[in-house]
DRENPA-3360 file (N, C-alpha, C; in nm, 2 decimals, always signed):
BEGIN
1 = XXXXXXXX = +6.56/+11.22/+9.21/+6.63/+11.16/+9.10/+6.77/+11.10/+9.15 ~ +6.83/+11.01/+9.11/+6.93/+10.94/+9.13/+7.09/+11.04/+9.12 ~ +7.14/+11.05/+9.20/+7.30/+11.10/+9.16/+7.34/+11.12/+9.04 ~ +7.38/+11.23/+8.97/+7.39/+11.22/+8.84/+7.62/+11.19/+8.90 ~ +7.64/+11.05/+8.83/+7.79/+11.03/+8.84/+7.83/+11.03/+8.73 ~ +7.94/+11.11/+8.70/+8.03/+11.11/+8.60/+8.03/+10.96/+8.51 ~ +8.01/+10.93/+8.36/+8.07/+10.79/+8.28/+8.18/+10.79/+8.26 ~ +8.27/+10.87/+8.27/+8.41/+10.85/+8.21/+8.48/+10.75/+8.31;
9 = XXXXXXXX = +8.49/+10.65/+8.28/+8.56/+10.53/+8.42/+8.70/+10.57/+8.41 ~ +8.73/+10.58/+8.32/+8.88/+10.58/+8.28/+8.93/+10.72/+8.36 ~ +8.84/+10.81/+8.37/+8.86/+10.95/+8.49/+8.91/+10.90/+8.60 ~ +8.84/+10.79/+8.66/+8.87/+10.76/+8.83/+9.00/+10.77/+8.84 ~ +9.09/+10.64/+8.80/+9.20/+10.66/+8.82/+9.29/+10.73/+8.73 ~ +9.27/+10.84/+8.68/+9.38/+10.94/+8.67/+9.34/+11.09/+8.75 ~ +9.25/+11.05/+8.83/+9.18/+11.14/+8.99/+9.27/+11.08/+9.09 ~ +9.24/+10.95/+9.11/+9.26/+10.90/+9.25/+9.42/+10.83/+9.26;
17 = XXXXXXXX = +9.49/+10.80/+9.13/+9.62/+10.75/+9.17/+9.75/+10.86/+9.17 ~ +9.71/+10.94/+9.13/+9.83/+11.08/+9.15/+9.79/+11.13/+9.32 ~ +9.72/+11.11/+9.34/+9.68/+11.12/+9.53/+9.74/+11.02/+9.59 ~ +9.70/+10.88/+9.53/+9.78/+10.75/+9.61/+9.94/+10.75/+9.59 ~ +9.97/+10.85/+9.44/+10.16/+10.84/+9.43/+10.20/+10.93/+9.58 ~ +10.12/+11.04/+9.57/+10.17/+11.15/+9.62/+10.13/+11.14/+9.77 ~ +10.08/+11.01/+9.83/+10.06/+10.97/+9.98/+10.18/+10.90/+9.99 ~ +10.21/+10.81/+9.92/+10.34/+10.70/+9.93/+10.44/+10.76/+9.90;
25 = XXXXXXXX = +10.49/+10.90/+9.83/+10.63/+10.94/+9.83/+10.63/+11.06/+9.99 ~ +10.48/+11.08/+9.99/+10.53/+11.19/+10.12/+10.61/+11.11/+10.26 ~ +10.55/+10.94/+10.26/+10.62/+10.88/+10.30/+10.52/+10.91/+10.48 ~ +10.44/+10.97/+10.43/+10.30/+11.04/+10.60/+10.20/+11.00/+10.56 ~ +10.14/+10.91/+10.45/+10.05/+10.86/+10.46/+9.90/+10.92/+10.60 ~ +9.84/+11.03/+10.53/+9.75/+11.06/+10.68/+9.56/+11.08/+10.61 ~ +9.52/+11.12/+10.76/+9.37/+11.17/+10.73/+9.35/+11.30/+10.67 ~ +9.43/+11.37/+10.64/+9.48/+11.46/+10.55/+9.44/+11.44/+10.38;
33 = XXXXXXXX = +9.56/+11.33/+10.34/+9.57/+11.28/+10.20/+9.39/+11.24/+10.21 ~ +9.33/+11.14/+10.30/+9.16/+11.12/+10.28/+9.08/+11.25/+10.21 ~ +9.10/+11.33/+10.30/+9.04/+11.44/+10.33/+9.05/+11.54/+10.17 ~ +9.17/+11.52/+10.14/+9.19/+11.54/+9.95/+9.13/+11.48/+9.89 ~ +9.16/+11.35/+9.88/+9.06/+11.29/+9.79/+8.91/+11.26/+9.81 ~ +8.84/+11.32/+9.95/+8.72/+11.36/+9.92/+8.69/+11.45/+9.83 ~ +8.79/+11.57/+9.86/+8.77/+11.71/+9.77/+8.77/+11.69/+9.63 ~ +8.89/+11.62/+9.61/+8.88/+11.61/+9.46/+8.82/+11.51/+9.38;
41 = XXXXXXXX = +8.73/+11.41/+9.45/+8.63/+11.35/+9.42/+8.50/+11.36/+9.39 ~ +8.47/+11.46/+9.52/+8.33/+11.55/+9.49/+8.35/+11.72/+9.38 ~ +8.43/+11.74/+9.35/+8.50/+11.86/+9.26/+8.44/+11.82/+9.16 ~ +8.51/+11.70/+9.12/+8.52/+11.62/+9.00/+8.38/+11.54/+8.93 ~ +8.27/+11.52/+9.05/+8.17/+11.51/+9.05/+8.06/+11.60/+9.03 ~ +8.12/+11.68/+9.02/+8.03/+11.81/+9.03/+8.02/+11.89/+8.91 ~ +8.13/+11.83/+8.83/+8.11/+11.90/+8.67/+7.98/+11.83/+8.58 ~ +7.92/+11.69/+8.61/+7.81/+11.69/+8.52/+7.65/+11.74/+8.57;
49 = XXXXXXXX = +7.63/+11.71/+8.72/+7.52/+11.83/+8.76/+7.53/+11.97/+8.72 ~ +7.63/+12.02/+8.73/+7.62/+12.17/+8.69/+7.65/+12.24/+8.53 ~ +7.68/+12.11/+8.46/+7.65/+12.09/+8.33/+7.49/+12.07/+8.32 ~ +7.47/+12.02/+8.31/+7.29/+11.96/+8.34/+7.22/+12.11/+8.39 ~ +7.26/+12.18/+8.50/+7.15/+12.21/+8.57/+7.18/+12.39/+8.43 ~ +7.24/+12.36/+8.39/+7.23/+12.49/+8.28/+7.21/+12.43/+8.17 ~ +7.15/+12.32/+8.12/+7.13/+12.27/+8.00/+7.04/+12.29/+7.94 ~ +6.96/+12.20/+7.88/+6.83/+12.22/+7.79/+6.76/+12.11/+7.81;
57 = XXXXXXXX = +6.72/+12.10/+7.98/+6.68/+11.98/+7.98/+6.52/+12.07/+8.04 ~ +6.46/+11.99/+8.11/+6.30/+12.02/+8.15/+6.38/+12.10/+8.31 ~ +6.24/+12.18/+8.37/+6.31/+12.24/+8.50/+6.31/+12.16/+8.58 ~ +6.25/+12.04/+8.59/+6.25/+11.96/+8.70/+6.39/+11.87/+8.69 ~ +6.45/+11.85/+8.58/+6.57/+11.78/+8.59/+6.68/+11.91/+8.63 ~ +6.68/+12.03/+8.59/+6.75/+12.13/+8.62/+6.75/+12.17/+8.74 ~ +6.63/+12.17/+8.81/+6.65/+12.20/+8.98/+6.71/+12.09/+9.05 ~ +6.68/+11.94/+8.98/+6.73/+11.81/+9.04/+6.88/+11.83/+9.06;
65 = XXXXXXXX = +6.92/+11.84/+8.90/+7.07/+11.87/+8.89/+7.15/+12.00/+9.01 ~ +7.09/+12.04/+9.02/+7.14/+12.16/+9.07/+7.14/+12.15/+9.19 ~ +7.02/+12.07/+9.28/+7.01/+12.04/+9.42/+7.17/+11.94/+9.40 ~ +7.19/+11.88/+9.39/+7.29/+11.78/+9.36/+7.42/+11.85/+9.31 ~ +7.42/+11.94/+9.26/+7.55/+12.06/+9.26/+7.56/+12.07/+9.37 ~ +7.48/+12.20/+9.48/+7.46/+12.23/+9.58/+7.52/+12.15/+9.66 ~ +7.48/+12.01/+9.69/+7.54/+11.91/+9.79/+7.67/+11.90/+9.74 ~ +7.72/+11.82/+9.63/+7.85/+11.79/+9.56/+7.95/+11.92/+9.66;
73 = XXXXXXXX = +7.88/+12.03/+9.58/+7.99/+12.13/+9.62/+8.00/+12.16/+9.80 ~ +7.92/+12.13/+9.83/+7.91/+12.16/+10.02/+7.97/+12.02/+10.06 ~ +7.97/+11.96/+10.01/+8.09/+11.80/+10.06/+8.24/+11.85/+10.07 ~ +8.22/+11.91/+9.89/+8.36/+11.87/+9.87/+8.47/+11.99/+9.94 ~ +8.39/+12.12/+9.95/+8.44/+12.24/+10.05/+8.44/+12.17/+10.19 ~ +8.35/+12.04/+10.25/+8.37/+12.03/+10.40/+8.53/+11.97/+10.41 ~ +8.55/+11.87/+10.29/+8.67/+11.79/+10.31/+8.81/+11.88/+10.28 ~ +8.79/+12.00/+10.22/+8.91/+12.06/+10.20/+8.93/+12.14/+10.31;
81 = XXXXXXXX = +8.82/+12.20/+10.40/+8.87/+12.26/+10.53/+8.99/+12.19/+10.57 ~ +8.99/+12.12/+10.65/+9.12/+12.05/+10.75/+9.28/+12.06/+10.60 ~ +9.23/+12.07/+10.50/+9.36/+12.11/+10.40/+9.41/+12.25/+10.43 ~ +9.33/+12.35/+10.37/+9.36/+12.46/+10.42/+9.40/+12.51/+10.53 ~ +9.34/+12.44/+10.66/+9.41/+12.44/+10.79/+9.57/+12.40/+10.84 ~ +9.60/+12.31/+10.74/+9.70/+12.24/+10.75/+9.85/+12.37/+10.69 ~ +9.82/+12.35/+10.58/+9.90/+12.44/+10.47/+9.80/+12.56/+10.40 ~ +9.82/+12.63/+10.48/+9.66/+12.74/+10.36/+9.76/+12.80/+10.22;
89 = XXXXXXXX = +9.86/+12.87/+10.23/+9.92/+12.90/+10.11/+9.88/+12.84/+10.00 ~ +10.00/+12.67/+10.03/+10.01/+12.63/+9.94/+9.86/+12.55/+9.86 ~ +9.81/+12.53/+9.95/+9.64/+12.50/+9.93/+9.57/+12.59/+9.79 ~ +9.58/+12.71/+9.86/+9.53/+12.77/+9.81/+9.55/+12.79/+9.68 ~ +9.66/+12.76/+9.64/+9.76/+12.82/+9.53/+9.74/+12.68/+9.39 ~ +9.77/+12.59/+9.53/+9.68/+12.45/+9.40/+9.53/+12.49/+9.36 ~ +9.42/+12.54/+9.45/+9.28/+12.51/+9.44/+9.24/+12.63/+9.33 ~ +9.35/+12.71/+9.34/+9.31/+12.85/+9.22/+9.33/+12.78/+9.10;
97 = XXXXXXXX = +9.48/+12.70/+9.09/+9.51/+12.67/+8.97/+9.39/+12.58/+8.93 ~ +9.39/+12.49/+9.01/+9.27/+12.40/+9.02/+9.11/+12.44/+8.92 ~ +9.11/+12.57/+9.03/+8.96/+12.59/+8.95/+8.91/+12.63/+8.84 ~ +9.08/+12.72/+8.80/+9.09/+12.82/+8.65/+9.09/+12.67/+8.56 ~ +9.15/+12.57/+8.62/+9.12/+12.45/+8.47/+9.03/+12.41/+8.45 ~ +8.95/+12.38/+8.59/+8.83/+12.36/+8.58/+8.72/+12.44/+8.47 ~ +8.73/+12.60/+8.51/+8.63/+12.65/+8.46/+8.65/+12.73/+8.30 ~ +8.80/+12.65/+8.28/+8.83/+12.67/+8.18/+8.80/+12.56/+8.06;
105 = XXXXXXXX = +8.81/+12.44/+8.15/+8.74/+12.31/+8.06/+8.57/+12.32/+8.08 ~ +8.48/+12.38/+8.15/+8.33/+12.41/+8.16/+8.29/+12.55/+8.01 ~ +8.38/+12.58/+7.95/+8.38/+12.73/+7.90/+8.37/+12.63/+7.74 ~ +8.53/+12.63/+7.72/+8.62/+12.51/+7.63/+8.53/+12.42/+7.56 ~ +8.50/+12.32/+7.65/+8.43/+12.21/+7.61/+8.32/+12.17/+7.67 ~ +8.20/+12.20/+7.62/+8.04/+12.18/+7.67/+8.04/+12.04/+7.62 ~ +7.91/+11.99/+7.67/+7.91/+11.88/+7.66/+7.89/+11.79/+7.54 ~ +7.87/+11.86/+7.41/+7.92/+11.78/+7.33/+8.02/+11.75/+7.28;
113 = XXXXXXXX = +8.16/+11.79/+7.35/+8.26/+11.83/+7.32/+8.34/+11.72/+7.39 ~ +8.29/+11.68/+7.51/+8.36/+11.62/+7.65/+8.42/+11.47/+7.60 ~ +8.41/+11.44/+7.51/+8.49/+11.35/+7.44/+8.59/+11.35/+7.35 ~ +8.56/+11.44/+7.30/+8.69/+11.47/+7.25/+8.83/+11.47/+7.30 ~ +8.94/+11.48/+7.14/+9.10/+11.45/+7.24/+9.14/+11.56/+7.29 ~ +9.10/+11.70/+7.29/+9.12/+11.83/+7.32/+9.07/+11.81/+7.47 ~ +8.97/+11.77/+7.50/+8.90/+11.76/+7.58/+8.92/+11.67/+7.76 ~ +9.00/+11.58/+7.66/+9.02/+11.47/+7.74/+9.15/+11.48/+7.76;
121 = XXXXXXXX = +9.27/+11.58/+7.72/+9.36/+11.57/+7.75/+9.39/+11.70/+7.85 ~ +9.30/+11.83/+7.80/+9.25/+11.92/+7.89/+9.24/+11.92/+8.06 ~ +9.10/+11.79/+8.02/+9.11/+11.76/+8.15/+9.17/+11.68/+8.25 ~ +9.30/+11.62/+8.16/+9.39/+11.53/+8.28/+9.46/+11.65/+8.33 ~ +9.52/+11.78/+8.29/+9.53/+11.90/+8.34/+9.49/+11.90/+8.56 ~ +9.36/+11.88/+8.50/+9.27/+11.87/+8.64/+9.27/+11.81/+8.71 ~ +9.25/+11.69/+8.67/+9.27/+11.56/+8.75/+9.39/+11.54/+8.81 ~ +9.47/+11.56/+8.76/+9.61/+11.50/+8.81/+9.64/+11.62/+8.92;
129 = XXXXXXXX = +9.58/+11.75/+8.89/+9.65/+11.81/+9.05/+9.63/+11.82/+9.18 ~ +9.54/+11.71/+9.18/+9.54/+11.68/+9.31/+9.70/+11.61/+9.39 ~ +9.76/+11.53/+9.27/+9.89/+11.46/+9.26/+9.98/+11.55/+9.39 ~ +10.03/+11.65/+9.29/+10.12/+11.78/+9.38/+10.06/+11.81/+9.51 ~ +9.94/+11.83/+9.56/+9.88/+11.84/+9.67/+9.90/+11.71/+9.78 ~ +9.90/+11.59/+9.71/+9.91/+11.51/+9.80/+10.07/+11.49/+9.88 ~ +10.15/+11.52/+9.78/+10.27/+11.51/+9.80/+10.29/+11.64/+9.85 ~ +10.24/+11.78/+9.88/+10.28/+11.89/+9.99/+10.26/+11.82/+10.08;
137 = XXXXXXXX = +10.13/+11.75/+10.13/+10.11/+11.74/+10.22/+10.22/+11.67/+10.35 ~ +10.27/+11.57/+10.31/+10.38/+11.47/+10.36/+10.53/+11.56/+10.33 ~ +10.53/+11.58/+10.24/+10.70/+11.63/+10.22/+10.69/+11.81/+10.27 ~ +10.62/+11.88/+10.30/+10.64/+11.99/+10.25/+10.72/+12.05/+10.14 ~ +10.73/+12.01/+9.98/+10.79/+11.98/+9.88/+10.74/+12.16/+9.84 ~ +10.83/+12.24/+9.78/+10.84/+12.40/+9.71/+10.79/+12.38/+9.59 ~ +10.77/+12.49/+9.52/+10.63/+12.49/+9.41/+10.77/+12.41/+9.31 ~ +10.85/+12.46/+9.27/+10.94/+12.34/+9.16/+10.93/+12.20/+9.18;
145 = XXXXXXXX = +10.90/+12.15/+9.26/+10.95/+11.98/+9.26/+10.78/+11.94/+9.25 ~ +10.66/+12.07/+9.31/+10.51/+12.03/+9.26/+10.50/+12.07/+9.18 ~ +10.57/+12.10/+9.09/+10.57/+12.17/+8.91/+10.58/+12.03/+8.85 ~ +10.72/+12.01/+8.85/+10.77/+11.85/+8.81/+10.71/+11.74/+8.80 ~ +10.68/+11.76/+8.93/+10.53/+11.59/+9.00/+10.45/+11.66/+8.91 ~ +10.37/+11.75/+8.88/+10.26/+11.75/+8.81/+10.26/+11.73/+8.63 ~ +10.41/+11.74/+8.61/+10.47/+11.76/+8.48/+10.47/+11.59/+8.43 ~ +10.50/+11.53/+8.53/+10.53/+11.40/+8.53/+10.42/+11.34/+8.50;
153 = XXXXXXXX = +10.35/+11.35/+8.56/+10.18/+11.30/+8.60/+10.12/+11.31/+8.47 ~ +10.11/+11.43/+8.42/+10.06/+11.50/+8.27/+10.12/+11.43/+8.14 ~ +10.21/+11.41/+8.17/+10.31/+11.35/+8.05/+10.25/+11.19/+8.06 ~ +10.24/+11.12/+8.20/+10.22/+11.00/+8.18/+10.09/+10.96/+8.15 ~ +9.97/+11.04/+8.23/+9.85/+11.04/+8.22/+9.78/+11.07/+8.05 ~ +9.84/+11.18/+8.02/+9.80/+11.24/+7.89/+9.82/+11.16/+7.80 ~ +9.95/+11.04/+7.75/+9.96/+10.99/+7.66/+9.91/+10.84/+7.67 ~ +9.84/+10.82/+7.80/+9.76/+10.70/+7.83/+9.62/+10.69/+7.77;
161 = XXXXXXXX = +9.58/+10.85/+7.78/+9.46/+10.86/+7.71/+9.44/+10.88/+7.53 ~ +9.57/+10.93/+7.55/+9.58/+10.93/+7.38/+9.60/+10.76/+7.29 ~ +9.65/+10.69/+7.42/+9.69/+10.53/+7.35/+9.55/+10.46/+7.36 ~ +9.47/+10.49/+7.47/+9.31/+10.43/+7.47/+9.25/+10.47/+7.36 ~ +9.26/+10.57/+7.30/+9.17/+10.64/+7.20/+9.23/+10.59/+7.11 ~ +9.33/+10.51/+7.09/+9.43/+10.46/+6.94/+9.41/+10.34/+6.95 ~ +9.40/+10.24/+7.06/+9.32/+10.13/+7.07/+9.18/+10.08/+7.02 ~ +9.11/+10.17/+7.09/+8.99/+10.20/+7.06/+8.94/+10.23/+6.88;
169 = XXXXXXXX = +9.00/+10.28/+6.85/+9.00/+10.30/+6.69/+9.05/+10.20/+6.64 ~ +9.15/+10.13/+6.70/+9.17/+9.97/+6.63/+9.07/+9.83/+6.65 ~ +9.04/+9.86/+6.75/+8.90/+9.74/+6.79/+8.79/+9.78/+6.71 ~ +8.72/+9.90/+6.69/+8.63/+9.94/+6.58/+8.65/+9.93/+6.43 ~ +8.85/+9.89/+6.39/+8.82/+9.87/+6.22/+8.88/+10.01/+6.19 ~ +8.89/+10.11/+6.22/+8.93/+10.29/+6.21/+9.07/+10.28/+6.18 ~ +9.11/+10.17/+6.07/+9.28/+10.19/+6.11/+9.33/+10.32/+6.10 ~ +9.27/+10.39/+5.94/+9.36/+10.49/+5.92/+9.33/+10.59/+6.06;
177 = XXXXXXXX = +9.22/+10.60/+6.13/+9.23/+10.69/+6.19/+9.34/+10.63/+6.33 ~ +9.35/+10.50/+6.32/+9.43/+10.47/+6.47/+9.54/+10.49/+6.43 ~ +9.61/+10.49/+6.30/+9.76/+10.56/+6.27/+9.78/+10.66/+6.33 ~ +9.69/+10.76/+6.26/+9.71/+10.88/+6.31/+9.65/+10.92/+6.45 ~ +9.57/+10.85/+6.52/+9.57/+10.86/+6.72/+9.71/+10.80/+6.72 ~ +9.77/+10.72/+6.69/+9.90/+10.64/+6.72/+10.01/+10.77/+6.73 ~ +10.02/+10.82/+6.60/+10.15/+10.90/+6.62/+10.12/+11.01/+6.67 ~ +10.02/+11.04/+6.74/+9.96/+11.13/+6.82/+10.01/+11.10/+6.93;
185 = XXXXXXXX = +9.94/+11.03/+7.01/+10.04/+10.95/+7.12/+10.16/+10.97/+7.11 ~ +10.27/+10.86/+7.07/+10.39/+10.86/+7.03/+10.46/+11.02/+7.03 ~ +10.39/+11.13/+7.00/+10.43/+11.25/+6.97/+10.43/+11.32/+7.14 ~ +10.29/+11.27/+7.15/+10.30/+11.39/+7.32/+10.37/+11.29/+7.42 ~ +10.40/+11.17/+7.41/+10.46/+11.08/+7.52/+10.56/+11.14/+7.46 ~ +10.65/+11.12/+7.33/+10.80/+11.22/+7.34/+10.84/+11.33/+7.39 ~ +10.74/+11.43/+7.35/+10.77/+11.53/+7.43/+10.70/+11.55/+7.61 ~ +10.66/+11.45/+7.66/+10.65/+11.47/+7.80/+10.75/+11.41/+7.82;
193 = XXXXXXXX = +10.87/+11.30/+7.76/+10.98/+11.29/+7.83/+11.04/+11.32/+7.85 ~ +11.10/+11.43/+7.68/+11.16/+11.54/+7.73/+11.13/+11.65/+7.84 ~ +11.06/+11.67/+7.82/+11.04/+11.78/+7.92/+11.04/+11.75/+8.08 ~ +10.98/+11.60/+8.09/+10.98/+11.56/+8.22/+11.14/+11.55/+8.29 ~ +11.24/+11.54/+8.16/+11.34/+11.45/+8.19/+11.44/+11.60/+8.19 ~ +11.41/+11.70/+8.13/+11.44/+11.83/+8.14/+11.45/+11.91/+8.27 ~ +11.32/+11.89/+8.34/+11.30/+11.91/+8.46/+11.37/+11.87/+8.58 ~ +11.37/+11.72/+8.53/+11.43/+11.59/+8.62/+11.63/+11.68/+8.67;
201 = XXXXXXXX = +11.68/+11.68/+8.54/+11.78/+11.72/+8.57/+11.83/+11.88/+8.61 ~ +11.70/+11.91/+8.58/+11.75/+12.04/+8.61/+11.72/+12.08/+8.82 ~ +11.68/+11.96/+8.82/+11.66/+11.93/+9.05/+11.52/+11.93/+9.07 ~ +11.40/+11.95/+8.99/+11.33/+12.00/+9.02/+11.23/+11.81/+9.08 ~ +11.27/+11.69/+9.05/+11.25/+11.62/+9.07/+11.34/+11.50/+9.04 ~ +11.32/+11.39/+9.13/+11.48/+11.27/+9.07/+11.47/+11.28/+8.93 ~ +11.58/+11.27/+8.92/+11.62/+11.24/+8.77/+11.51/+11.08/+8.70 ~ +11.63/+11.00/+8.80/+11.55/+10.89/+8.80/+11.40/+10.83/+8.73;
209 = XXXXXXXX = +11.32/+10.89/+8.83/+11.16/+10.91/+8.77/+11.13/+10.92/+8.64 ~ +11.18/+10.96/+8.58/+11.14/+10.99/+8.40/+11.20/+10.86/+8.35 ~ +11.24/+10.77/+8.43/+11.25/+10.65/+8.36/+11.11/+10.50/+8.40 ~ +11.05/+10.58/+8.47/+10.91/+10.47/+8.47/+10.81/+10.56/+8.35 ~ +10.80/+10.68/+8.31/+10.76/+10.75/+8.20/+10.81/+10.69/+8.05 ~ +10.93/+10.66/+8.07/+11.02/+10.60/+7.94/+10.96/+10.46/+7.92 ~ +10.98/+10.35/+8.07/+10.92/+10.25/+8.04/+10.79/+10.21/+7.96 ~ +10.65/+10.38/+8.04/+10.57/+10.33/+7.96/+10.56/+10.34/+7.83;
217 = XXXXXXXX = +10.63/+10.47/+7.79/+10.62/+10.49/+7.64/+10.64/+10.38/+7.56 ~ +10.75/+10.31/+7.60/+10.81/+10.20/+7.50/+10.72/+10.10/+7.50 ~ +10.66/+10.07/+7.62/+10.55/+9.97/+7.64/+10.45/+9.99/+7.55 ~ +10.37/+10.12/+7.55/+10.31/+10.20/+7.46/+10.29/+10.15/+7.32 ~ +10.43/+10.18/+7.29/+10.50/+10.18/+7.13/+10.45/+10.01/+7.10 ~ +10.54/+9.94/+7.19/+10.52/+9.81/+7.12/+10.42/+9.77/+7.14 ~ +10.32/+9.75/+7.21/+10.17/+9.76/+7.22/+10.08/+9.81/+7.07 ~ +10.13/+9.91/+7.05/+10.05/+10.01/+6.93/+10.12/+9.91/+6.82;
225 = XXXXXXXX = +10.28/+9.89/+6.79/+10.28/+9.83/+6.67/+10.27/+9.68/+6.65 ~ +10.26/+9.58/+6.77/+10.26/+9.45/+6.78/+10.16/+9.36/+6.84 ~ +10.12/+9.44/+6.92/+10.02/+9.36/+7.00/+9.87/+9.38/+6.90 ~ +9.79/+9.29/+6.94/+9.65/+9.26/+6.94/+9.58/+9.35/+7.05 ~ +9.47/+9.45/+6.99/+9.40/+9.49/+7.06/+9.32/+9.37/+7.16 ~ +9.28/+9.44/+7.32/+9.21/+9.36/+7.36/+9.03/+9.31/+7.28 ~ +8.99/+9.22/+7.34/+8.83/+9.22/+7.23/+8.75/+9.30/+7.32 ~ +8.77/+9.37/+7.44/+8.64/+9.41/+7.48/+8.69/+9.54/+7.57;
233 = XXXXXXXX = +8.61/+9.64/+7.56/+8.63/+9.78/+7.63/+8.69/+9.75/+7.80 ~ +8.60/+9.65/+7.84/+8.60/+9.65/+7.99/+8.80/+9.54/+8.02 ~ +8.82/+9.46/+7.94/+8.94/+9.41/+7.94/+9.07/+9.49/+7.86 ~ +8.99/+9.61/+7.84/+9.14/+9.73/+7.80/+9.15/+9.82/+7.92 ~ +8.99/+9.85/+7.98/+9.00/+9.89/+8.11/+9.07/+9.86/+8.21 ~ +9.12/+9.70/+8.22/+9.18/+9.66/+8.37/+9.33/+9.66/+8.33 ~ +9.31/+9.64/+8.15/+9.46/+9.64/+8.10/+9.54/+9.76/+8.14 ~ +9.46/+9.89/+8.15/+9.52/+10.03/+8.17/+9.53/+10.07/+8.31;
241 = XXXXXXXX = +9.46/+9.99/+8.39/+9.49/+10.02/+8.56/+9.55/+9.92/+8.59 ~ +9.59/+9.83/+8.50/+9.71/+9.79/+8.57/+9.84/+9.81/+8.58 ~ +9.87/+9.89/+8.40/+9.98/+10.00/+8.39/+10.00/+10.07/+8.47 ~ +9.84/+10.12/+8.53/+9.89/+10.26/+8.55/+9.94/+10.23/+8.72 ~ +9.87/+10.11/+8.78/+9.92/+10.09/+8.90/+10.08/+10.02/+8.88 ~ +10.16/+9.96/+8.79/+10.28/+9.96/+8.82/+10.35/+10.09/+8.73 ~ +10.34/+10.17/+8.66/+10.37/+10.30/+8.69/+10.37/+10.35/+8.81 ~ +10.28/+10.38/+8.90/+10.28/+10.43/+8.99/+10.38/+10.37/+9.11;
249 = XXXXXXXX = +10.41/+10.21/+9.12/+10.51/+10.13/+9.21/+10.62/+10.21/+9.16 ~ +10.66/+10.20/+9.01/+10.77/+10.27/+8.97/+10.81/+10.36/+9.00 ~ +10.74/+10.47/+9.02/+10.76/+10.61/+9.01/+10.82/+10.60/+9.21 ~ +10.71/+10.56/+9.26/+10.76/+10.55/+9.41/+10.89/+10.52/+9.46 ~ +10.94/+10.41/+9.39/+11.10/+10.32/+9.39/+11.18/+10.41/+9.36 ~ +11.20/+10.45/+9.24/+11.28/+10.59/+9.15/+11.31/+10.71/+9.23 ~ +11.20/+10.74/+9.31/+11.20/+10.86/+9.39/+11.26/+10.82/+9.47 ~ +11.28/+10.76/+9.52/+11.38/+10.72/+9.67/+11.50/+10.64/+9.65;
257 = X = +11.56/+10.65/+9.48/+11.71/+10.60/+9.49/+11.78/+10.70/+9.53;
% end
């Protein structure tokens, strides 16, 4: 049977660009940072085979599924050796937190659930910590400033998914419901500023930084009350990686005034 890969596209990059911030502020760019985002690629891969292979499907798709767990998870344990070698503590200390989100979004949210906004905001939780990992690796950075980075990450990531899902209900006609995804949004982007920006000054990361979080909010806002939804899913798609890639320029510059 073919690979079973994750559909959520919109997953990739809020996996893979908190890895690329946190290579470019360690300022060591290495085979290290690779070696993460194998792990946290095949991790991440690994949640719909082992969904599947405990499902209700026939046994032949179940043992498929599960041979394909099996591998996923023996990939993604080869690529995090040379992590643990590197830093084992703090390794370790991400991959617990790591796994409790994980196996707390496998408990949480089965698979008819995995769409949902509970769900999808749960799991930026996961995604994004690979972020703080990448950034031990180059800075040797203390669990506060990988608190912050990951606080950061959450706050920006989280209210990007809440603005697709308010988009999304506007291209389908759902106004009343995109009001209310709207002030939804609007609500958790405010309070990830504060708190980002709470953080910010209290040392735990530049101050600074919480001002490419600000930019997107406001971008956000006026977007949600002025703009034209795009006409097609895949041209809101490139619309959102390309935020999120100059978010991420931002965030890099900020860090190093």
């Amino acid at each position: 049977m073919k690979p079973p890969l994750p559909k959520e596209h919109g997953a990739w990059p809020v996996l893979l660009l908190p890895i690329a911030i946190g290579a470019a502020l360690s300022g060591r760019p290495s085979l290290l940072h690779l070696s993460l985002a194998g792990a946290a690629l095949f991790t991440f891969m690994l949640r719909l085979p082992v969904t599947r292979a405990f499902g209700n499907q026939s046994i032949e798709v179940r043992r498929g599924n599960a041979g394909w767990a099996v591998l996923f998870g023996m990939v993604g344990v080869a690529c995090a050796v040379p992590l643990f070698l590197a830093d084992a503590p703090y390794m370790t200390g991400l991959v617990i937190l790591g796994a409790l989100i994980g196996a707390g979004y496998m408990v949480f949210f089965p698979s008819r659930k995995m769409r949902s906004m509970g769900a999808e905001l749960y799991g930026t939780l996961g995604l994004t910590i690979a972020g703080p990992a990448a950034l031990r690796l180059g800075t040797q950075s203390g669990w506060e400033e990988l608190a912050g980075f990951w606080i950061l990450l959450v706050s920006y990531f989280g209210f990007r998914v809440l603005f697709v899902r308010t988009v999304i209900r506007k291209m389908r006609g759902h106004r009343e419901e995109a009001v209310l995804a709207g002030r939804t949004a609007l609500t958790f982007g405010g309070v990830g500023l504060l708190v980002s920006g709470t953080v910010g000054f209290a040392g735990w990361i530049p101050p600074l930084t919480t001002l490419a979080l600000l930019f997107s909010l406001g971008r956000g806002a006026i977007a949600l009350r002025w703009e034209k939804p795009p006409a097609t899913a895949r041209a809101l798609g490139w619309r959102e990686l390309t935020g999120s890639v100059l978010f991420a320029l931002l965030i890099v510059i900020l860090w190093r005034l």
